[in-house]
VEXDODO-477845 format. One record per residue (C-alpha): residue in three letters; chain; x, y, z. Coordinates in steps of 0.1 Angstrom, whole numbers, plus 5000, padded with zeros to 4 digits. Example, Ala and Ser with C-alpha at 12.3 -4.5 7.8 and 13.67 -1.06 7.14 Angstrom:
# residues 2
@type = Ala&mol = A&X = 5123&Y = 4955&Z = 5078 .
@type = Ser&mol = A&X = 5137&Y = 4989&Z = 5071 .
***
This chain:
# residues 330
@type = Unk&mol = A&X = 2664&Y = 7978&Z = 8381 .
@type = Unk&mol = A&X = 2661&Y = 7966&Z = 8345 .
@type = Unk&mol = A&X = 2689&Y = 7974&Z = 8325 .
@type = Unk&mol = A&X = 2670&Y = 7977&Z = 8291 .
@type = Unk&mol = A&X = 2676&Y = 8011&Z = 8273 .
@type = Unk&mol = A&X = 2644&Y = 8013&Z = 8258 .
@type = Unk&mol = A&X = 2628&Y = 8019&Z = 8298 .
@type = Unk&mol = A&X = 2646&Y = 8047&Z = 8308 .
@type = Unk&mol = A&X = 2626&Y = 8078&Z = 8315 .
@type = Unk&mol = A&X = 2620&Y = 8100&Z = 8280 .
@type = Unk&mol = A&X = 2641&Y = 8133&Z = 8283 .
@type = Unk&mol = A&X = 2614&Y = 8151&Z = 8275 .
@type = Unk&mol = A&X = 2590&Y = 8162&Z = 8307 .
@type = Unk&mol = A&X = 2622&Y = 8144&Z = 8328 .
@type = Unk&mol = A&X = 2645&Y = 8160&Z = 8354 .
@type = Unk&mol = A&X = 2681&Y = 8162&Z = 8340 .
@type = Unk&mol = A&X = 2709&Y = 8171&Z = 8362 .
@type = Unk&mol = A&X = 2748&Y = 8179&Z = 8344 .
@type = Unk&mol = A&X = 2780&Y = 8178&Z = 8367 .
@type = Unk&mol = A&X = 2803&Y = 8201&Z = 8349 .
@type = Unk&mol = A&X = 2775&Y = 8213&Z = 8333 .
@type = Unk&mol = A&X = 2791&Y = 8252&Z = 8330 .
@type = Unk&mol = A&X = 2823&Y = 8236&Z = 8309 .
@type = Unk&mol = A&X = 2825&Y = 8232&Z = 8272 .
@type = Unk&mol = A&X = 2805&Y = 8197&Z = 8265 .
@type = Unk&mol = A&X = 2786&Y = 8202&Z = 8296 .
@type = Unk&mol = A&X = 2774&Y = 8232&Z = 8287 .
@type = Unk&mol = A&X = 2761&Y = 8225&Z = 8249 .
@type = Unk&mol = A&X = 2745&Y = 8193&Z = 8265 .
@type = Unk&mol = A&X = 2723&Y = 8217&Z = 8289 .
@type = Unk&mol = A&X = 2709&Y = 8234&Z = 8263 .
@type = Unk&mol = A&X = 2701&Y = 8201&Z = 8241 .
@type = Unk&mol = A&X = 2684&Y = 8190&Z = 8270 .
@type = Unk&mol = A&X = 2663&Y = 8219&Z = 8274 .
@type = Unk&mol = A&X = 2654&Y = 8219&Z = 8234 .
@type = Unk&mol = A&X = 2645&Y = 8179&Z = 8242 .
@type = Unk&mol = A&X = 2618&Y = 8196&Z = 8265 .
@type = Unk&mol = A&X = 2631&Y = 8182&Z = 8296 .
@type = Unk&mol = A&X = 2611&Y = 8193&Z = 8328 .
@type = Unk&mol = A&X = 2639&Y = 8204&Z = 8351 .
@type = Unk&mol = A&X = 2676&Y = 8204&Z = 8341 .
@type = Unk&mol = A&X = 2703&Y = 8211&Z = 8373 .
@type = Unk&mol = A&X = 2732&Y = 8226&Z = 8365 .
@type = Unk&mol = A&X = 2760&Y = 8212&Z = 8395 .
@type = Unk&mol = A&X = 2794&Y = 8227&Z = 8387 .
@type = Unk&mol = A&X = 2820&Y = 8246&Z = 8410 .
@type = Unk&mol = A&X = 2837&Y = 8269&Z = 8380 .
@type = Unk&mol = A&X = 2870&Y = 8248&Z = 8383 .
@type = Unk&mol = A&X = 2872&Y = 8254&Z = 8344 .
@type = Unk&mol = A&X = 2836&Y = 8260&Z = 8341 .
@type = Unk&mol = A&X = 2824&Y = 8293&Z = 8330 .
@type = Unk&mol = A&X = 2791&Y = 8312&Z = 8337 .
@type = Unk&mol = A&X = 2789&Y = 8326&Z = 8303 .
@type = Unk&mol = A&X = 2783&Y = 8289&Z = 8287 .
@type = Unk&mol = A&X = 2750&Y = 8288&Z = 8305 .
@type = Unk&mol = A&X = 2737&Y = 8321&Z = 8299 .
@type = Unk&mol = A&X = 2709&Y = 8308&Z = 8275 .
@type = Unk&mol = A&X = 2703&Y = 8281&Z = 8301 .
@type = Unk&mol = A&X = 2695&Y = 8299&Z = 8332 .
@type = Unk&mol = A&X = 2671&Y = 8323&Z = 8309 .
@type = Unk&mol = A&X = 2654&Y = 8296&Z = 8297 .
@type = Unk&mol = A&X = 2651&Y = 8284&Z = 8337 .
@type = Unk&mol = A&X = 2680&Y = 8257&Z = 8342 .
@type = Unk&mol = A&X = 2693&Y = 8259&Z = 8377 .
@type = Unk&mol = A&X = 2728&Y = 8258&Z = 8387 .
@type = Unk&mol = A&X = 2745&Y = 8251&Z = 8414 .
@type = Unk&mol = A&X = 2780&Y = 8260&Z = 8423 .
@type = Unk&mol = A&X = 2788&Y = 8232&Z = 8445 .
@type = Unk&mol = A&X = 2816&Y = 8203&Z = 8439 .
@type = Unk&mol = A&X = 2807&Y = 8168&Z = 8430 .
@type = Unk&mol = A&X = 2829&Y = 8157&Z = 8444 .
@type = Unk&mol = A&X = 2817&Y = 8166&Z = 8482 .
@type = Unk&mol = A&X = 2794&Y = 8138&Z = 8484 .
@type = Unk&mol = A&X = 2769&Y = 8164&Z = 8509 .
@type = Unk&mol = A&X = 2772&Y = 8187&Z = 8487 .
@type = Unk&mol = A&X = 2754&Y = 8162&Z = 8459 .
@type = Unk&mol = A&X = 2731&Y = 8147&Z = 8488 .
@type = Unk&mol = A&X = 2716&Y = 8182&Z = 8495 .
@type = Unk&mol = A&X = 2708&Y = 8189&Z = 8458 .
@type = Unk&mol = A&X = 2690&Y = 8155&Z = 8455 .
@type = Unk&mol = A&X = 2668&Y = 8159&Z = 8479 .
@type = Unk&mol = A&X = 2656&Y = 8194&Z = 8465 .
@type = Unk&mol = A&X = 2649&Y = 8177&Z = 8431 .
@type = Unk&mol = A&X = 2636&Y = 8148&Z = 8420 .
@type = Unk&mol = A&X = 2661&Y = 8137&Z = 8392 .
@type = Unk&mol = A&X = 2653&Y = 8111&Z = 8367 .
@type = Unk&mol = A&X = 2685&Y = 8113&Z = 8349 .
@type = Unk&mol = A&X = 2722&Y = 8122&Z = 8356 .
@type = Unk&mol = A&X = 2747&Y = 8131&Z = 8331 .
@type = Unk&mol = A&X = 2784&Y = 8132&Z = 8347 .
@type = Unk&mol = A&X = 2806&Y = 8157&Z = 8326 .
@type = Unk&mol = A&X = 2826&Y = 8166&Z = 8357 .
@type = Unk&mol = A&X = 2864&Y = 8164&Z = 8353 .
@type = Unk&mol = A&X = 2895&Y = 8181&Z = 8352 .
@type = Unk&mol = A&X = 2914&Y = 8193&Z = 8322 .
@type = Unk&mol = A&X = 2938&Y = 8166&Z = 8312 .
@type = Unk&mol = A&X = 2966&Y = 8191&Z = 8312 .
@type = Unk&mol = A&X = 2956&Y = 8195&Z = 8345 .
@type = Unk&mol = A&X = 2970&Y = 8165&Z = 8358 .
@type = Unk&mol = A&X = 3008&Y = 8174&Z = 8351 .
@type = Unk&mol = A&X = 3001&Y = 8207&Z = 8375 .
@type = Unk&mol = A&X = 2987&Y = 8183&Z = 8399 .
@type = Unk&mol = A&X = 2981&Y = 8142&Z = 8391 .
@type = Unk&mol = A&X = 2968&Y = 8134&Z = 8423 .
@type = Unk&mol = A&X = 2940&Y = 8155&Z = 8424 .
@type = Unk&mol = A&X = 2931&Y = 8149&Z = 8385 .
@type = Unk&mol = A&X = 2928&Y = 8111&Z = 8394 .
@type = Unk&mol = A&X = 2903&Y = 8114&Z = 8426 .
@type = Unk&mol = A&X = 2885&Y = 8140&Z = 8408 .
@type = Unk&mol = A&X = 2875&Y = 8115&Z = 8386 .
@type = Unk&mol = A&X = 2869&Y = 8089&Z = 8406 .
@type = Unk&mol = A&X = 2854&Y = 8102&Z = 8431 .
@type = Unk&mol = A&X = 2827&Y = 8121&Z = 8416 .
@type = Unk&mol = A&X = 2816&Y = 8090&Z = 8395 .
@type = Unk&mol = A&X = 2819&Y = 8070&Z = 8430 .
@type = Unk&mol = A&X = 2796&Y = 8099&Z = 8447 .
@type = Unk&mol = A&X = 2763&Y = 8093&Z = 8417 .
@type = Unk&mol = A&X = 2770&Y = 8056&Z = 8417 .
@type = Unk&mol = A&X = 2769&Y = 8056&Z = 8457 .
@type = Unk&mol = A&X = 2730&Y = 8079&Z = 8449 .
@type = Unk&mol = A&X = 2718&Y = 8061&Z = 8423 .
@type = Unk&mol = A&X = 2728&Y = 8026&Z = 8439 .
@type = Unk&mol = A&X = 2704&Y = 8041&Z = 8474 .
@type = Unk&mol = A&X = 2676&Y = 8051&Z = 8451 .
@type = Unk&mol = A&X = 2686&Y = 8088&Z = 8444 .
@type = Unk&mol = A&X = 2679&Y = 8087&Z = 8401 .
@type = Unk&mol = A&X = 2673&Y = 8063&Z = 8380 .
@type = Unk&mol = A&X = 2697&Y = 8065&Z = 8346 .
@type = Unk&mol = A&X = 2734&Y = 8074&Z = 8348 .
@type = Unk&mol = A&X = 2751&Y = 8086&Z = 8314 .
@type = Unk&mol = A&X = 2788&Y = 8087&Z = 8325 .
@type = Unk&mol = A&X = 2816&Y = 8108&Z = 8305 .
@type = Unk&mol = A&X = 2845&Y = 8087&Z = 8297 .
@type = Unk&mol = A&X = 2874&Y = 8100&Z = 8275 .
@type = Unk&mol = A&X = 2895&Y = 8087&Z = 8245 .
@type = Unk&mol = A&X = 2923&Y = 8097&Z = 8265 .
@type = Unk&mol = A&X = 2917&Y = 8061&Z = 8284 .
@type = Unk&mol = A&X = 2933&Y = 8039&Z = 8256 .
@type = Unk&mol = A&X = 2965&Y = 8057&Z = 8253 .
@type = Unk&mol = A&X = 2984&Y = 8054&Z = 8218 .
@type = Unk&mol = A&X = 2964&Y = 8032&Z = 8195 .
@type = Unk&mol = A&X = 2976&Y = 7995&Z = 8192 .
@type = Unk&mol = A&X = 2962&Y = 7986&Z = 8158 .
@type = Unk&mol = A&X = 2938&Y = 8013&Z = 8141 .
@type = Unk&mol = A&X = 2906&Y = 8023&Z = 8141 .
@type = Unk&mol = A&X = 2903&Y = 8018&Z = 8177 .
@type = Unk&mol = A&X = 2869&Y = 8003&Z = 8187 .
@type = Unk&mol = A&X = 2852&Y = 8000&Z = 8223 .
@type = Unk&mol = A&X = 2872&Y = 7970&Z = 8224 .
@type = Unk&mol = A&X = 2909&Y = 7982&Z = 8220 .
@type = Unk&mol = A&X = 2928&Y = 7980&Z = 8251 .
@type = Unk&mol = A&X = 2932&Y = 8008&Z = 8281 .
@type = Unk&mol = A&X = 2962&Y = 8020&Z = 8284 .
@type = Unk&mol = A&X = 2958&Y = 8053&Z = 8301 .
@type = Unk&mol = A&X = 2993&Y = 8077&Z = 8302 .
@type = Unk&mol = A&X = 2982&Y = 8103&Z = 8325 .
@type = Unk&mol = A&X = 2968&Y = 8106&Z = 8363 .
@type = Unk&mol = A&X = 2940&Y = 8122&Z = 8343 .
@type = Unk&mol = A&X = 2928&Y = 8093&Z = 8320 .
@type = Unk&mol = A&X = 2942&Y = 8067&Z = 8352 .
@type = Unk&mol = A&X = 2912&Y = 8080&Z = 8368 .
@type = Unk&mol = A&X = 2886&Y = 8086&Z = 8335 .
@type = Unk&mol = A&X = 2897&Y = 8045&Z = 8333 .
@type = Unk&mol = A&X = 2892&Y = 8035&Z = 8368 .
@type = Unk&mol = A&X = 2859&Y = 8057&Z = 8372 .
@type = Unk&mol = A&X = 2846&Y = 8038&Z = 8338 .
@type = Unk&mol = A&X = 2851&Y = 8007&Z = 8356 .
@type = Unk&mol = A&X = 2834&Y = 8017&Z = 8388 .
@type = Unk&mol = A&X = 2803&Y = 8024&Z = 8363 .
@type = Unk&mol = A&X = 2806&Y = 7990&Z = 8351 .
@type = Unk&mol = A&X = 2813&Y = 7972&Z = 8382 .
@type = Unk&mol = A&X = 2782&Y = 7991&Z = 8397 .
@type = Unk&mol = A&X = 2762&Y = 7980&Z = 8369 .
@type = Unk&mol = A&X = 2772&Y = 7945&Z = 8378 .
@type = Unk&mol = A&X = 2767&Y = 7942&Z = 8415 .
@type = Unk&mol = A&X = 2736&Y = 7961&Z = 8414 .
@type = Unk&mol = A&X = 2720&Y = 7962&Z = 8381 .
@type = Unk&mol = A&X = 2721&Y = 8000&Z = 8382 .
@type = Unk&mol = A&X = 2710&Y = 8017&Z = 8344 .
@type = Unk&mol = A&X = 2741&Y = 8030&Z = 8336 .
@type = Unk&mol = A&X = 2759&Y = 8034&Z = 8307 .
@type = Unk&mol = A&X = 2796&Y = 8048&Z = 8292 .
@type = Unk&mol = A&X = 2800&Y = 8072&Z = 8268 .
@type = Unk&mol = A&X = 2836&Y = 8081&Z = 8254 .
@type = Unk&mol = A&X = 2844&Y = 8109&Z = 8234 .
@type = Unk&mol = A&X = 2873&Y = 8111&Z = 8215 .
@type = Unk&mol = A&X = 2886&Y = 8147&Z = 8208 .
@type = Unk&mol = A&X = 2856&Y = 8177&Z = 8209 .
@type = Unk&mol = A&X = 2863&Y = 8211&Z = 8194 .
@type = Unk&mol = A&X = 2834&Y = 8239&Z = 8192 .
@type = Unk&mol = A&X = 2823&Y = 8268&Z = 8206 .
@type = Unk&mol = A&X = 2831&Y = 8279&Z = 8242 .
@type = Unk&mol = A&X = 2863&Y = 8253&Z = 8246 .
@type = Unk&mol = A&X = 2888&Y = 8268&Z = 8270 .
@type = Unk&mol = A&X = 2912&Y = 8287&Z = 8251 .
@type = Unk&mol = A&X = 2931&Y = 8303&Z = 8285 .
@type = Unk&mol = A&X = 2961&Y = 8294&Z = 8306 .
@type = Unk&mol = A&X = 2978&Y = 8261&Z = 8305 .
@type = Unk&mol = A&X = 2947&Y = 8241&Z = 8303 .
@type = Unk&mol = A&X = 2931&Y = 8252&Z = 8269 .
@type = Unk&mol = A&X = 2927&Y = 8228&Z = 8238 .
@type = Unk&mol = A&X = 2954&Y = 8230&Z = 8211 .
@type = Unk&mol = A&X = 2925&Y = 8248&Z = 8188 .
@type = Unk&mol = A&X = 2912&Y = 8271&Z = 8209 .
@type = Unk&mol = A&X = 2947&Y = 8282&Z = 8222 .
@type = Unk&mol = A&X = 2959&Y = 8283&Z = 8186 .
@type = Unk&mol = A&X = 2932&Y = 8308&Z = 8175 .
@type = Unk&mol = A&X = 2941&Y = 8327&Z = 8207 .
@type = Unk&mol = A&X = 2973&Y = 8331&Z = 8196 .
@type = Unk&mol = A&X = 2971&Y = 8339&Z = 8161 .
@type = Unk&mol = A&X = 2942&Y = 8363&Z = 8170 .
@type = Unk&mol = A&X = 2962&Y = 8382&Z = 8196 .
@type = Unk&mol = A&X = 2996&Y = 8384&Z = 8170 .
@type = Unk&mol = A&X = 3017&Y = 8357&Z = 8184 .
@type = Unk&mol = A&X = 3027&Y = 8321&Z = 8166 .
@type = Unk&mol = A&X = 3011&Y = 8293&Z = 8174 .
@type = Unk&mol = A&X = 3030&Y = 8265&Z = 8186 .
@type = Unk&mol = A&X = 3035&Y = 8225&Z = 8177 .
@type = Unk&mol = A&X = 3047&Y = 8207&Z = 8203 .
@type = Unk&mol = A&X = 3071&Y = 8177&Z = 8191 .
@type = Unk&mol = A&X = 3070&Y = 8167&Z = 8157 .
@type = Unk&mol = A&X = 3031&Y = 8179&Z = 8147 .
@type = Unk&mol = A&X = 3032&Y = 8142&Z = 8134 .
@type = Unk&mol = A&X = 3008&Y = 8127&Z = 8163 .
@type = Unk&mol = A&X = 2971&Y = 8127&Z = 8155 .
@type = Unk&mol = A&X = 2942&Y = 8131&Z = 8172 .
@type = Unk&mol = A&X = 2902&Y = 8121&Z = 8158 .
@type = Unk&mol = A&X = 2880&Y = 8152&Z = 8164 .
@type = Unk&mol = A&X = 2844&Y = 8154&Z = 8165 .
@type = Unk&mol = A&X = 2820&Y = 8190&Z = 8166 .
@type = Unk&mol = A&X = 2811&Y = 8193&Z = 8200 .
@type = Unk&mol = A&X = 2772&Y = 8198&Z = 8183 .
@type = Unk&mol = A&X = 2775&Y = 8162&Z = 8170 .
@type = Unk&mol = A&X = 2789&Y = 8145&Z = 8203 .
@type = Unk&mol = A&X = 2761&Y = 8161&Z = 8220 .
@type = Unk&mol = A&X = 2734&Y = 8147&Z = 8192 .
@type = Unk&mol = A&X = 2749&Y = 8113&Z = 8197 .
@type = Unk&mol = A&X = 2747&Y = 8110&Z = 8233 .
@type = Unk&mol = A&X = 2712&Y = 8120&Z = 8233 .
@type = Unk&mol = A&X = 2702&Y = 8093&Z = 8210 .
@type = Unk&mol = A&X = 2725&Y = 8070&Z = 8227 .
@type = Unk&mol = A&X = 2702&Y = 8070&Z = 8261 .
@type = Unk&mol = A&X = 2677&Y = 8057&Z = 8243 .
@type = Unk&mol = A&X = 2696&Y = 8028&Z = 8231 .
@type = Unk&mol = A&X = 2727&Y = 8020&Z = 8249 .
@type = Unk&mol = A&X = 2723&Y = 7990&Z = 8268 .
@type = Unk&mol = A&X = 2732&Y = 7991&Z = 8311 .
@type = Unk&mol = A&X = 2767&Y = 7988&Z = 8317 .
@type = Unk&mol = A&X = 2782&Y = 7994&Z = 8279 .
@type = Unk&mol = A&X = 2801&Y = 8021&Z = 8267 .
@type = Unk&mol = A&X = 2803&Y = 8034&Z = 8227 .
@type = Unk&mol = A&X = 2833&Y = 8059&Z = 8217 .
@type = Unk&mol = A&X = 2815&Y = 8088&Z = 8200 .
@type = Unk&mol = A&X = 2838&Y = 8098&Z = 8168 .
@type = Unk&mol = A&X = 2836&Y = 8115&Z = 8134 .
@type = Unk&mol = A&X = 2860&Y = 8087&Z = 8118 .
@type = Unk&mol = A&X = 2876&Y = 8122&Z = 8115 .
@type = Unk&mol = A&X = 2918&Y = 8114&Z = 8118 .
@type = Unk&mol = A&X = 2942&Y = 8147&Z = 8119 .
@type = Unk&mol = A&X = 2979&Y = 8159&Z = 8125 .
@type = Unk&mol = A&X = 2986&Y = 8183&Z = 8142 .
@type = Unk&mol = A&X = 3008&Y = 8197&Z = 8124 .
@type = Unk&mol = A&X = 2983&Y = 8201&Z = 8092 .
@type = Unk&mol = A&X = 2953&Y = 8208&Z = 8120 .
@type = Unk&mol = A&X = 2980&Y = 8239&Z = 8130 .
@type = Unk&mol = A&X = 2986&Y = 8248&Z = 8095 .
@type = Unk&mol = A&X = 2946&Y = 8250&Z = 8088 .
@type = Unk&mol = A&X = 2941&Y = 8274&Z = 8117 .
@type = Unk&mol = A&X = 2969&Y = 8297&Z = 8105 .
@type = Unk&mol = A&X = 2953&Y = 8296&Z = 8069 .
@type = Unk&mol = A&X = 2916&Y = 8302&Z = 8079 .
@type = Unk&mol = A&X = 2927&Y = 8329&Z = 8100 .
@type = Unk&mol = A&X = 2948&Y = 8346&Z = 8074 .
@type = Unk&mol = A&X = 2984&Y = 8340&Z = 8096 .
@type = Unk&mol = A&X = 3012&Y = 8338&Z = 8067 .
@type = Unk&mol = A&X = 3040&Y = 8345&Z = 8100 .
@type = Unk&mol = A&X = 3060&Y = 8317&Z = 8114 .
@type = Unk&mol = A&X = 3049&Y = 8283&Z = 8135 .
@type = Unk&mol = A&X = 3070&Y = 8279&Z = 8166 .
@type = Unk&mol = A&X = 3084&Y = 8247&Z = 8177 .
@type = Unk&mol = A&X = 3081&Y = 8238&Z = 8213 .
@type = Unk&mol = A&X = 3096&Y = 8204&Z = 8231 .
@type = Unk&mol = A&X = 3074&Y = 8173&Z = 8228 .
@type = Unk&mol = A&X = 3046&Y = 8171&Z = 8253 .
@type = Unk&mol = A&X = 3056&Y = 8145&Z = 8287 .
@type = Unk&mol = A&X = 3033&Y = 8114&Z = 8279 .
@type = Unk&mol = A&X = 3019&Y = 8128&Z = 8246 .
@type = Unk&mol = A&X = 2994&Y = 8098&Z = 8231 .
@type = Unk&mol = A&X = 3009&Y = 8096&Z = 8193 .
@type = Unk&mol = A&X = 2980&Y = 8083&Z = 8175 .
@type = Unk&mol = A&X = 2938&Y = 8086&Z = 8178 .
@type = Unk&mol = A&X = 2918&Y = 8071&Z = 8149 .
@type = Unk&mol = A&X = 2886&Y = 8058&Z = 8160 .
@type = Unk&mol = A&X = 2857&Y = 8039&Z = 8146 .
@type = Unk&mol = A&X = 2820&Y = 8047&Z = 8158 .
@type = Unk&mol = A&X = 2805&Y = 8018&Z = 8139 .
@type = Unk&mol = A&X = 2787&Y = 8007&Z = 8175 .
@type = Unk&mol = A&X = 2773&Y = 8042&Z = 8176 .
@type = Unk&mol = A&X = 2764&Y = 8040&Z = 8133 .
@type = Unk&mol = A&X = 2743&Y = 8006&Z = 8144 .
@type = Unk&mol = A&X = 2729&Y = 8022&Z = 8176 .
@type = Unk&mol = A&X = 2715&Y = 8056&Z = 8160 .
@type = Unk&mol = A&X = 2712&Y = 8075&Z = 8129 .
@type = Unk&mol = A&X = 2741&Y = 8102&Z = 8140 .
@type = Unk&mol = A&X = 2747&Y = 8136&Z = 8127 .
@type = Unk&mol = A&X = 2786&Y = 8145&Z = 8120 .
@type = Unk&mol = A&X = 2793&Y = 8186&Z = 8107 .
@type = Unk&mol = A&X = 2823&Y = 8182&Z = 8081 .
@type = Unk&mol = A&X = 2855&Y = 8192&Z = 8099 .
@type = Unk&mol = A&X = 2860&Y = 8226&Z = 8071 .
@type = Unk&mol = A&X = 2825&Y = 8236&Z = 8086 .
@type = Unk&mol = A&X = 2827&Y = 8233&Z = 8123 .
@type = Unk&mol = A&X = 2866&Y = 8246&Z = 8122 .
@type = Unk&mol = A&X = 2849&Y = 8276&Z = 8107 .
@type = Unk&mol = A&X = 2817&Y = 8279&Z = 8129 .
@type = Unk&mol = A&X = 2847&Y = 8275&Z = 8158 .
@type = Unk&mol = A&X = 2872&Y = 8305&Z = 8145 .
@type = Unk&mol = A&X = 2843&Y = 8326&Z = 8137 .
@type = Unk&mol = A&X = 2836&Y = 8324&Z = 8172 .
@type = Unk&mol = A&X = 2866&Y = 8332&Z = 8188 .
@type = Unk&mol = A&X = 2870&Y = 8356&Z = 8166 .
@type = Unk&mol = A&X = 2842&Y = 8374&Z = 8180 .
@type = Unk&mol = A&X = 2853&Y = 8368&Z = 8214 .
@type = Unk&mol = A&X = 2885&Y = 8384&Z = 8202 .
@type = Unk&mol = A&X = 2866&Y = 8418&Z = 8189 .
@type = Unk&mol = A&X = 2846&Y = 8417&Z = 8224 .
@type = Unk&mol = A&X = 2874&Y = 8418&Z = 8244 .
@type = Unk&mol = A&X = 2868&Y = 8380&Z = 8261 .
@type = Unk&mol = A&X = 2896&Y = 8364&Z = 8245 .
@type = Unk&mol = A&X = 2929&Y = 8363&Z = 8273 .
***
């Protein structure tokens, strides 16, 4: 198979299918897809920290889902062969927090279900693979902005296995000349991000908190940073990135957009009208100190959209603020 980008099926009139296509990225990129005017888009995703509600839209507008692990390769073999996919887009993981509860598991989720569609598409099942990869795979930064070339130097089970399934992808890519390609987000916020139990994101869970009258919490000294991107605009980018992402490359997909956590915190509490007190909590175990990316690769590859951060915070609280008033919000 040729690994030129410009070949790959068009999106639109194609069949799409999304593991962890019910979770927060996921979810958004099911309903781009649909807008794109793809034929068929298949929703695979067992509701680990997926939710049904994400994909309410989608199943109207005729996505099918099925709630069936990736990481069971039968499972994945069955839906194949009622579909004929053109395209794959592998969102399927496990929170990162996740993988202090349980590290061995985070690791072979990740590994595996990459392993699984690079086992299918190597035996002819599809014909493009977009594979999530995660920030979270370079650990602290070693000279800033990080670039696709910066070092991995993973600190959890979690990004361990985001790392090794990125270079399964590549490997792949090289043995067989499968089209498939690496995208790596750095931090997402948005609409529908987890905001319950131990494996929400620090906005969503911050909102929570505030919304429901308790104090939000920083973890060690707020001083560690993280670059975050609307989940809208990660969406846009990998969208325009299958059309022009070479076969066995990967691009980080960031809004330039460098934040404490401590001031990110402090934001939260002052668009949601919180005067009260911030707790502090101990330092997180294996906490990555410092994200600050640069998506020039992705600036020469497409014309990219990026929300200011004051906008899609806003667009995010007003959300869960609704989700507060409906009574979703636990």
């Amino acid at each position: 198979m040729s690994s030129n980008s410009t070949e790959r099926t068009l999106l639109a009139g194609c069949c799409a299918l999304v593991t962890g296509g019910a979770g927060f990225i996921g979810s958004h990129l099911v309903d781009r897809l649909l807008r794109e005017g793809a034929r068929e888009v298949v929703v695979v995703d067992n509701l680990f920290l997926g939710n049904l509600e994400n994909l309410t839209q989608a199943l109207a507008a005729g996505a099918v889902l099925y709630r069936e692990d990736a990481e069971f390769m039968p499972s994945l073999e069955y839906i194949f062969a009622a579909h004929k996919v053109d395209v794959v887009f592998n969102c399927a993981t496990k929170a990162l927090n996740y993988s202090f509860l349980n590290p061995m598991n985070a690791f072979d989720t990740n590994t595996r279900v990459a392993l699984n569609l690079l086992e299918l598409q190597r035996k002819g099942a599809f014909k493009a693979l977009c594979h999530f990869s995660t920030s979270e795979v370079y650990g602290t930064a070693l000279y800033e902005p990080m670039d696709e070339a910066h070092p991995k130097n993973p600190t959890t089970a979690y990004a361990a296995g985001k790392a090794a399934a990125d270079l399964a992808v590549e490997s792949y890519v090289r043995m067989f000349g499968l089209d498939a390609y690496i995208v790596r987000p750095f931090n997402n916020y948005g609409p529908r991000q987890n905001h319950s139990g131990p494996l929400a994101g620090v906005i969503p869970v911050t909102a929570r908190r505030i919304l429901q009258g308790q104090a939000p919490e920083i973890h060690g000294s707020g001083a560690q940073s993280r670059d975050f991107i609307y989940v809208l605009d990660t969406v846009d980018a990998v969208i325009k990135c299958h059309a022009a992402l070479p076969a066995g490359e990967c691009v980080n997909i960031s809004a330039e957009n460098c934040l404490r956590i401590d001031a990110l915190i402090r934001t939260i509490a002052k668009e949601l009208g919180y005067t009260g007190e911030i707790a502090s909590k101990p330092e997180r175990g294996s906490d990555v100190a410092c994200h600050n990316a640069t998506s020039a690769k992705l600036r020469a590859l497409a014309d990219i959209r990026l929300t200011p951060f004051d906008h899609g915070l806003r667009e995010t609280l007003t959300w869960y603020a609704a989700q507060h008033a409906a009574g979703r919000l636990n």
